[in-house]
TIMIPA-98826 format. One record per residue: x, y, z of N, C-alpha, C in turn; residue in three letters. Coordinates in nm, 3 decimals. Each point is the difference from the previous one (the first is absolute). Example, Ala and Ser with C-alpha at 12.3 -4.5 7.8 and 13.67 -1.06 7.14 Angstrom:
[[1.319, -0.569, 0.780], [-0.089, 0.119, 0.000], [0.090, 0.120, 0.000], 'ala'] [[-0.035, 0.105, -0.072], [0.082, 0.119, 0.006], [-0.077, 0.109, 0.073], 'ser'] 
// end
This chain:
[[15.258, 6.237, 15.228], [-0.104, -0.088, 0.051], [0.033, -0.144, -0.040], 'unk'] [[-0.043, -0.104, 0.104], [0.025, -0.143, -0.024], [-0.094, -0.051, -0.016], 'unk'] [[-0.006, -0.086, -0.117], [-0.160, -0.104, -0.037], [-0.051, -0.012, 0.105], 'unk'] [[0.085, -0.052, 0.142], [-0.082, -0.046, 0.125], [-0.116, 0.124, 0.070], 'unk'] [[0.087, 0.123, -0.043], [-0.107, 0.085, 0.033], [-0.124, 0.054, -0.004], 'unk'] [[-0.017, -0.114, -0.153], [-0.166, 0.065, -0.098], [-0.055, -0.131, 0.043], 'unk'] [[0.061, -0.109, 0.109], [-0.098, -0.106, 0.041], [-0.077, 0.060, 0.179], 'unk'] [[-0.112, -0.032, -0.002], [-0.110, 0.057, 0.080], [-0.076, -0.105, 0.037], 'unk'] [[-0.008, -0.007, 0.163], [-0.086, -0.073, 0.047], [-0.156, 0.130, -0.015], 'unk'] [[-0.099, -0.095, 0.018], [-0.126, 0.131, -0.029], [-0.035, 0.106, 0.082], 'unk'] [[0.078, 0.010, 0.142], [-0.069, 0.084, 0.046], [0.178, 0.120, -0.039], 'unk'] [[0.068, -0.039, -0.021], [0.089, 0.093, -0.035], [-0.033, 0.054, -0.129], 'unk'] [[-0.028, -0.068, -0.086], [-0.066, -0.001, -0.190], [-0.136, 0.143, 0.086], 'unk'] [[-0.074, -0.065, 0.032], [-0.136, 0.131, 0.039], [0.063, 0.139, 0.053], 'unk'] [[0.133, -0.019, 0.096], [0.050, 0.130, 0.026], [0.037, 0.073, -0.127], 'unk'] [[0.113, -0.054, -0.082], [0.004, 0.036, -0.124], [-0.088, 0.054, -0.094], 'unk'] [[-0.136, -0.039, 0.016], [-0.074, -0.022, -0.118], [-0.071, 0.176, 0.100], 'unk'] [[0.044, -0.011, 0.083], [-0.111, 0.153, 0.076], [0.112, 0.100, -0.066], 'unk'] [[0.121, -0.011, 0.034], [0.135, 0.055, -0.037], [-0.046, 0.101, -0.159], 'unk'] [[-0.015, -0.113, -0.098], [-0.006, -0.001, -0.147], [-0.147, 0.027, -0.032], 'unk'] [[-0.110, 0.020, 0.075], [-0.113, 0.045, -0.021], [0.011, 0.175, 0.038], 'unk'] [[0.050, -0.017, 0.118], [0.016, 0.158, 0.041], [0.057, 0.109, -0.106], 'unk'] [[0.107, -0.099, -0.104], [0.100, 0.133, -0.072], [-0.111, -0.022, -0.126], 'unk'] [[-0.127, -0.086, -0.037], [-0.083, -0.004, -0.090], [0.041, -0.089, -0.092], 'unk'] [[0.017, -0.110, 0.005], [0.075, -0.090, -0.051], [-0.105, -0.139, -0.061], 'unk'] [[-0.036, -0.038, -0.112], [-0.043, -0.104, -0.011], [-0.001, -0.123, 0.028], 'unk'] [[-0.010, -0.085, 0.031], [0.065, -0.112, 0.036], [-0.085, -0.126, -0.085], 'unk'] [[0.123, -0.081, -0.087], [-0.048, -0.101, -0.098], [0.012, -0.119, 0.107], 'unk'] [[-0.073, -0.123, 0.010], [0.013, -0.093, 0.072], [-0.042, -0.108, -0.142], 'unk'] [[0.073, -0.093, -0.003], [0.016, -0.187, -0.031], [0.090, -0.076, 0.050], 'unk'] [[-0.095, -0.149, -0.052], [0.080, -0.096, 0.100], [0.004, -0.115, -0.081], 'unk'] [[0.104, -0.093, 0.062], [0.021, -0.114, -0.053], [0.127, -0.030, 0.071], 'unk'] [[0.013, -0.204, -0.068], [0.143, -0.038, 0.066], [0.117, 0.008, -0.042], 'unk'] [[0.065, 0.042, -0.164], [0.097, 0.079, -0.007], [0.139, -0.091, 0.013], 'unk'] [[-0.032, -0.171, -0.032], [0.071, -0.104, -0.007], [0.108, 0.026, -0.053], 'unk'] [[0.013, -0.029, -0.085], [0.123, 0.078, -0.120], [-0.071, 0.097, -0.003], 'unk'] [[0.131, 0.144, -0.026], [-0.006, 0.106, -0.073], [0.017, -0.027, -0.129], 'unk'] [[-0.132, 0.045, -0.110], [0.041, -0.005, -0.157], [-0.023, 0.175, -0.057], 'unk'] [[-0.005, -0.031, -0.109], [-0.009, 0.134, -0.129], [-0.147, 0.051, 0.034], 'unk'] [[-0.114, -0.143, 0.011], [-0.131, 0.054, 0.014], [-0.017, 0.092, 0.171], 'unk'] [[0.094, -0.046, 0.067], [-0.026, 0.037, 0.118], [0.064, 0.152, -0.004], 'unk'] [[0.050, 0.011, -0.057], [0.092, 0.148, 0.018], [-0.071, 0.075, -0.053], 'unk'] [[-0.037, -0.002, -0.119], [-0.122, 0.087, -0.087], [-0.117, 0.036, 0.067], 'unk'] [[-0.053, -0.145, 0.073], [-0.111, 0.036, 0.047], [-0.009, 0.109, 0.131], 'unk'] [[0.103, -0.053, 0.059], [0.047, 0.083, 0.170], [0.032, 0.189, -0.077], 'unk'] [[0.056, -0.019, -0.074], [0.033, 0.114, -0.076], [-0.124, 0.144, -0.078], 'unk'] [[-0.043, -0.095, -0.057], [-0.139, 0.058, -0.034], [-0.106, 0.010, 0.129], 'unk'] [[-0.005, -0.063, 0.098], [-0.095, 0.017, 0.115], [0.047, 0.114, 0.081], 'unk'] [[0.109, 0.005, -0.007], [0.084, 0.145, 0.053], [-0.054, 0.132, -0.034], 'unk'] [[0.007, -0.010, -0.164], [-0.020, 0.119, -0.018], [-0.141, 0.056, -0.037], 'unk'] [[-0.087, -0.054, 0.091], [-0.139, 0.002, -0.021], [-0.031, 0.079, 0.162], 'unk'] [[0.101, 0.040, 0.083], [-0.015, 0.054, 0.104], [0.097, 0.042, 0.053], 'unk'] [[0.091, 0.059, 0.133], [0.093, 0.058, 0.056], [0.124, -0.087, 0.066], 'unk'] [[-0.107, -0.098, 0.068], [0.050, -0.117, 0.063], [-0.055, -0.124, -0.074], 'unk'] [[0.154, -0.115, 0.015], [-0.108, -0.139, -0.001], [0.056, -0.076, 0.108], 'unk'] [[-0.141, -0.052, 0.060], [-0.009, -0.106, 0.100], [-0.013, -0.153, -0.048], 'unk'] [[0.092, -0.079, 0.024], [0.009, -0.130, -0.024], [-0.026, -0.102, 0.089], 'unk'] [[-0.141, -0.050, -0.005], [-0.016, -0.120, 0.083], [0.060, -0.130, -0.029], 'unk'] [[0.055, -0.067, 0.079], [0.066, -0.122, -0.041], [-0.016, -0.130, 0.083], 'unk'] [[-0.027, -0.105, -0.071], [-0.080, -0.080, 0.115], [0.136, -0.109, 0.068], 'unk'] [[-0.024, -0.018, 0.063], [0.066, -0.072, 0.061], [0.050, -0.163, 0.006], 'unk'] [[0.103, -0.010, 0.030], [0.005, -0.144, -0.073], [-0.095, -0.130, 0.036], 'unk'] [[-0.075, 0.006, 0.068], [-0.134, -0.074, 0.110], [-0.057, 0.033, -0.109], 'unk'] [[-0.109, 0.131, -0.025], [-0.031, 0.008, -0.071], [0.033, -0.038, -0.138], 'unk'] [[0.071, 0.027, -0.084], [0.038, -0.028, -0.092], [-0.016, -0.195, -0.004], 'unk'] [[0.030, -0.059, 0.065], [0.040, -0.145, -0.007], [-0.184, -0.041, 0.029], 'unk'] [[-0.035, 0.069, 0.055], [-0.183, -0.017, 0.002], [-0.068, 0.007, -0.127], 'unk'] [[0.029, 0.080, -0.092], [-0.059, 0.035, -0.099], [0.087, -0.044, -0.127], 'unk'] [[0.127, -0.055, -0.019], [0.039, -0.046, -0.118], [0.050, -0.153, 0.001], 'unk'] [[-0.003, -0.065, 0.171], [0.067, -0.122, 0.055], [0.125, 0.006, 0.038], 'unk'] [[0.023, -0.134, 0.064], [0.139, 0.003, 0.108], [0.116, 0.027, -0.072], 'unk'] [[-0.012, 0.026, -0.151], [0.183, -0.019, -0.039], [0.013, 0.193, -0.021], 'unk'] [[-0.081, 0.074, 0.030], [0.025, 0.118, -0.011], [-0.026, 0.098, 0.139], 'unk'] [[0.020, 0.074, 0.024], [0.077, 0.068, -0.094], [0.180, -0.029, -0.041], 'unk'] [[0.089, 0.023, -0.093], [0.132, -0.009, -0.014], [0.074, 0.053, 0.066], 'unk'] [[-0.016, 0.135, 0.050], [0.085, 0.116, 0.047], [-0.109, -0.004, 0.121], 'unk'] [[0.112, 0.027, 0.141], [-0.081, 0.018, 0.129], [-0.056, 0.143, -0.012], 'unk'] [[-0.099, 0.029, 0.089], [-0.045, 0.125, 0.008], [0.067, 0.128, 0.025], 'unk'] [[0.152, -0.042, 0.089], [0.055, 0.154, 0.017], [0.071, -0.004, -0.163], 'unk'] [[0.059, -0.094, -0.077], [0.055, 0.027, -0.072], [-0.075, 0.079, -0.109], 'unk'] [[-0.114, -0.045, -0.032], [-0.106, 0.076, -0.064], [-0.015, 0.122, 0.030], 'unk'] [[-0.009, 0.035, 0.101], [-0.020, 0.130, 0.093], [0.089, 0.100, -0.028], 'unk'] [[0.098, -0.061, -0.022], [0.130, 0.090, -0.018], [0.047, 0.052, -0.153], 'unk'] [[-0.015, -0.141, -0.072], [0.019, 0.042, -0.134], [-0.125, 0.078, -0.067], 'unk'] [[-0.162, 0.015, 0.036], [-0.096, 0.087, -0.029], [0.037, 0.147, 0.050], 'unk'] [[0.068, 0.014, 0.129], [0.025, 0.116, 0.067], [0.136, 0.087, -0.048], 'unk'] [[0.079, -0.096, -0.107], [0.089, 0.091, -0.033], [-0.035, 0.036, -0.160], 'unk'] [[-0.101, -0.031, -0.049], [-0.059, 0.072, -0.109], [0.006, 0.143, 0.027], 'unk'] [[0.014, 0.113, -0.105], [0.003, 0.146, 0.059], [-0.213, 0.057, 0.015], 'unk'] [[-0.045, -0.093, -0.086], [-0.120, 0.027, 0.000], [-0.083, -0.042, 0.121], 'unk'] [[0.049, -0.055, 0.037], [-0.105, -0.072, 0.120], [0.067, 0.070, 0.132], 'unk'] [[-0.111, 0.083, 0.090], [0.003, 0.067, 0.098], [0.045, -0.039, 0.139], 'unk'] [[-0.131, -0.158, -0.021], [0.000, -0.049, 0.129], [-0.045, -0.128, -0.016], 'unk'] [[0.076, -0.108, 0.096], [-0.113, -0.118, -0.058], [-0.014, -0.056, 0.161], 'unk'] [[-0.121, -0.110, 0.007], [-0.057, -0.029, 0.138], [-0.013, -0.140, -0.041], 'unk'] [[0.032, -0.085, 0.055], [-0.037, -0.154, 0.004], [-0.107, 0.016, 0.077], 'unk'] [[-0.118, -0.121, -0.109], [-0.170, -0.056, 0.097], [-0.016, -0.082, -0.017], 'unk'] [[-0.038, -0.149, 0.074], [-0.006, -0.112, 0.008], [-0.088, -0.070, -0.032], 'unk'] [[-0.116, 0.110, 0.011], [-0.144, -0.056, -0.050], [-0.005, -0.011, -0.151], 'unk'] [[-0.084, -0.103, -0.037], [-0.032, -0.018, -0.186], [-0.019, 0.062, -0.086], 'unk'] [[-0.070, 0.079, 0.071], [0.016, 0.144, -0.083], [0.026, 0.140, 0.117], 'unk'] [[0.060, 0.057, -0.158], [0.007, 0.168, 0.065], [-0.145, 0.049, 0.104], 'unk'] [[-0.100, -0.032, 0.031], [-0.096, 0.081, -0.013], [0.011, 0.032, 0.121], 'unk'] [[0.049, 0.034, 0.167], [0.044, 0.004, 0.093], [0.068, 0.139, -0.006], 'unk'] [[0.100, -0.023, -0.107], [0.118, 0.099, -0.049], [-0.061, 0.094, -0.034], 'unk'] [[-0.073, -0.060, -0.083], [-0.018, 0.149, -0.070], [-0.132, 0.127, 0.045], 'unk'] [[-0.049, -0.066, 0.163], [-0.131, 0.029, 0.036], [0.054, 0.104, 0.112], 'unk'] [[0.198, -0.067, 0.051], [0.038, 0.101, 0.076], [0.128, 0.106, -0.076], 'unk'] [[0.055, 0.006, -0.116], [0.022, 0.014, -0.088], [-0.088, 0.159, -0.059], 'unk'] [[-0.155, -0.034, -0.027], [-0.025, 0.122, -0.059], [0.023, 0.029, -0.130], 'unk'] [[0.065, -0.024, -0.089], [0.048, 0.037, -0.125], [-0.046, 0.076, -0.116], 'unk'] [[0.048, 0.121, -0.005], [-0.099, 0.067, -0.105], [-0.016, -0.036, -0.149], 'unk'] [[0.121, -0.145, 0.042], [-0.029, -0.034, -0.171], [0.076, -0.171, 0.023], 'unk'] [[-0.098, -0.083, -0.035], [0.023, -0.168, 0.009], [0.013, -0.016, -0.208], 'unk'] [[0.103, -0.114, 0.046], [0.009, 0.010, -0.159], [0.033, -0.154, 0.008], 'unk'] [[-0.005, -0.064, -0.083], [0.032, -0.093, -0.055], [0.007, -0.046, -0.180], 'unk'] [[0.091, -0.115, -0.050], [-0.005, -0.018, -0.140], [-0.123, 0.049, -0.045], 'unk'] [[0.047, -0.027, -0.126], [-0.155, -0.009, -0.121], [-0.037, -0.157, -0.008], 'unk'] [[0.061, -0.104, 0.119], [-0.062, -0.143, -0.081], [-0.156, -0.016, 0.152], 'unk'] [[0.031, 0.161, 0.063], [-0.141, -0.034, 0.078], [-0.100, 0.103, -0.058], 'unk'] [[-0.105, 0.020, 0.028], [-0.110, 0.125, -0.008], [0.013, 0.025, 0.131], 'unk'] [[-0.055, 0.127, -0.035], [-0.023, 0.105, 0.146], [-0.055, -0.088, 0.114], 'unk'] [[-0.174, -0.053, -0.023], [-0.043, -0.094, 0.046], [0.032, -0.075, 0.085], 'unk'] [[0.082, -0.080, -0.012], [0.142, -0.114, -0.010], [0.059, 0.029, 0.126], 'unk'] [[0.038, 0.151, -0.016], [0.138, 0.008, 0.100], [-0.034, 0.028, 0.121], 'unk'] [[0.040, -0.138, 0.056], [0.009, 0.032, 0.198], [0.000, 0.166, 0.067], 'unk'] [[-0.074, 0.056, 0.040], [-0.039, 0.107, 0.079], [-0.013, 0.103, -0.076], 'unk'] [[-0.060, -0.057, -0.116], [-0.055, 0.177, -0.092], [-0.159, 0.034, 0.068], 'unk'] [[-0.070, -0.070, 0.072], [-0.093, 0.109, 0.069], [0.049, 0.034, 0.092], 'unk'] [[0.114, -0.043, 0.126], [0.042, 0.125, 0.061], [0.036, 0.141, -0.054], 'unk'] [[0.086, -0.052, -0.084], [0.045, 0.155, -0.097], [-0.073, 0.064, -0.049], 'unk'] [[-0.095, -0.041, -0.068], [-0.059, 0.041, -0.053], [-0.157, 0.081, 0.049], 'unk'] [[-0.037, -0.053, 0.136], [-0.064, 0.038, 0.171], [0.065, 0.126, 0.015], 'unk'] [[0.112, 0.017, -0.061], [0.075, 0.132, 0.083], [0.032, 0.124, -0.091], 'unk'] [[-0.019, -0.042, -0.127], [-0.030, 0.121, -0.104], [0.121, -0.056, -0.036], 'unk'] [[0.130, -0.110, -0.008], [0.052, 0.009, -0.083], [0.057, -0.131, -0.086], 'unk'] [[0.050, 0.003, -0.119], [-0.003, -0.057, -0.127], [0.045, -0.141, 0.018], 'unk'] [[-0.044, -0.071, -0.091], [0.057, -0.153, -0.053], [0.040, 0.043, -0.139], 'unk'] [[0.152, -0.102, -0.041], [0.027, 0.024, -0.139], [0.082, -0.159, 0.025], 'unk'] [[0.027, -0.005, -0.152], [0.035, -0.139, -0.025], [0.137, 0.092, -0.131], 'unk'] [[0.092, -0.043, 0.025], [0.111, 0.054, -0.078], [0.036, -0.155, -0.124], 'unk'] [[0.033, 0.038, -0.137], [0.025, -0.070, -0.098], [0.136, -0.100, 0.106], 'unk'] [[-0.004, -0.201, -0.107], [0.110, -0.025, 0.112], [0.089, -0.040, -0.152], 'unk'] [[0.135, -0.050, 0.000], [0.085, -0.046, -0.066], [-0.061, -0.137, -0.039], 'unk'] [[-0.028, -0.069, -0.117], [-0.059, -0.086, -0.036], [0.123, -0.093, 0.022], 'unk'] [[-0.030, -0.151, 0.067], [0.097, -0.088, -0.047], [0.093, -0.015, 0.163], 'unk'] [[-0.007, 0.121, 0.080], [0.073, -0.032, 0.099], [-0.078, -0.039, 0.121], 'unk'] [[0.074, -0.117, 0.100], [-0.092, -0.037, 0.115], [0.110, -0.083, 0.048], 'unk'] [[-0.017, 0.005, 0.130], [0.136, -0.068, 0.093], [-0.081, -0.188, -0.034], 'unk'] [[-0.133, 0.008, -0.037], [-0.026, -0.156, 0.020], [0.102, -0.051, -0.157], 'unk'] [[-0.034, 0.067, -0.072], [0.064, 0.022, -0.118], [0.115, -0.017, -0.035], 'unk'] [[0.083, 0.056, 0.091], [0.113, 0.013, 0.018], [0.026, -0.184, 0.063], 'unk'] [[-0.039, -0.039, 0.125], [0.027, -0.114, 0.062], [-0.022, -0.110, -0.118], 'unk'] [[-0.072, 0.001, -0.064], [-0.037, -0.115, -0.084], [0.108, -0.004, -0.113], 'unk'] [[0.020, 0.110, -0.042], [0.127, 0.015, -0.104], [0.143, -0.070, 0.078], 'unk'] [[-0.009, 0.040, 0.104], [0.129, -0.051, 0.087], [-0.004, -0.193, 0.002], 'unk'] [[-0.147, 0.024, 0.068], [0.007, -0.155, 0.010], [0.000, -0.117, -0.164], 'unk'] [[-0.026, 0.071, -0.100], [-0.018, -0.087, -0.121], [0.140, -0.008, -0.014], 'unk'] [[0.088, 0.081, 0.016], [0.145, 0.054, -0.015], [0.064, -0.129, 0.062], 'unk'] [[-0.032, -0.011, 0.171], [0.076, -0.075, 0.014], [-0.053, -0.126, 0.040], 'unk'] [[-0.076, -0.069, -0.050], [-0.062, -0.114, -0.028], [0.033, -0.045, -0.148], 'unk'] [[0.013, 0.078, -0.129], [0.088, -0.048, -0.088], [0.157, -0.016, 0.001], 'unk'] [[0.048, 0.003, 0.102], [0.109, -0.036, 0.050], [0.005, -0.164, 0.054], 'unk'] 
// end
C-alpha cells in the first residue's frame, strides 16, 4: 500500500468507513493541521489509534489553516501534509476539510470515538455532541509536554535572527 492510498476524498472515506463498520470495526476520528511532524504529534496520533480499530484523520486545509493561524502558515502545502500523516502505520485514513473547524467532518464521519489532547476538555472539543448524540465516546489522550510546531517555528526563528 502507498501513503497516497490512505488519502480520501469524503465520499470515498464514507465508502470505507461502511467497508470497516460492516467487519465491526471502531473507528477513532481527530483533527488538526499537522504543520511539522513532531514527537508530540506521533504519540498523540499513536495513542488515539489504539483507543479503537481505525483512525480517521481530519486535516485542514491550507485555506483553512492560513484562516485560523494567518498568512505565513501553513509551512508544508496540504498534499505534502497529506502524505506524510498517511504514511504513518497508525493512521488509516485521512480527509482534508476546509472549514474552521472539523464539525462538518465529523457530523458525516460518525465516529465512535472523537479524541483529542488533554490541553482541551471534553466540553471543548468540536463535535462531541454529535458523538456523543450517537452513543459514542469523547476522550482527550495525555500530550508530550514542550512540543508544538508554533514552538518549533519560534526556536527556528530566534536561531536565525541571532545570526
Amino acid at each position: 500500500m502507498n501513503s497516497t492510498d490512505k488519502i480520501y476524498t469524503l465520499p470515498q472515506l464514507q465508502e470505507q468507513l461502511r467497508r470497516w463498520r460492516s467487519q465491526g470495526q471502531k473507528v477513532v476520528f481527530t483533527n488538526g493541521c499537522f504543520d511539522l511532524l513532531h514527537l508530540g504529534h506521533v504519540d498523540y496520533l499513536e495513542k488515539a489509534r489504539h483507543l479503537g480499530d481505525r483512525l480517521v484523520l481530519g486535516l485542514n486545509t491550507d485555506a483553512s489553516i492560513s484562516r485560523i493561524k494567518g498568512p505565513d502558515r501553513p509551512l508544508q502545502d496540504e498534499m505534502s501534509r497529506a502524505r506524510i500523516m498517511a504514511s504513518l502505520l497508525f493512521i488509516d485514513a485521512v480527509v482534508l476539510f476546509d472549514q474552521n473547524t472539523p464539525l462538518e467532518l465529523i457530523e458525516a464521519v460518525q465516529p465512535d470515538i472523537l479524541v483529542k489532547g488533554d490541553d482541551y476538555s471534553v466540553e471543548s472539543i468540536v463535535g462531541h455532541e454529535v458523538v456523543l448524540a450517537k452513543g459514542g465516546e469523547v476522550k482527550t489522550v495525555p500530550l508530550v509536554k514542550g512540543y508544538s510546531t508554533t514552538n518549533i517555528v519560534k526556536k527556528i526563528e530566534k536561531q536565525f535572527n541571532q545570526q
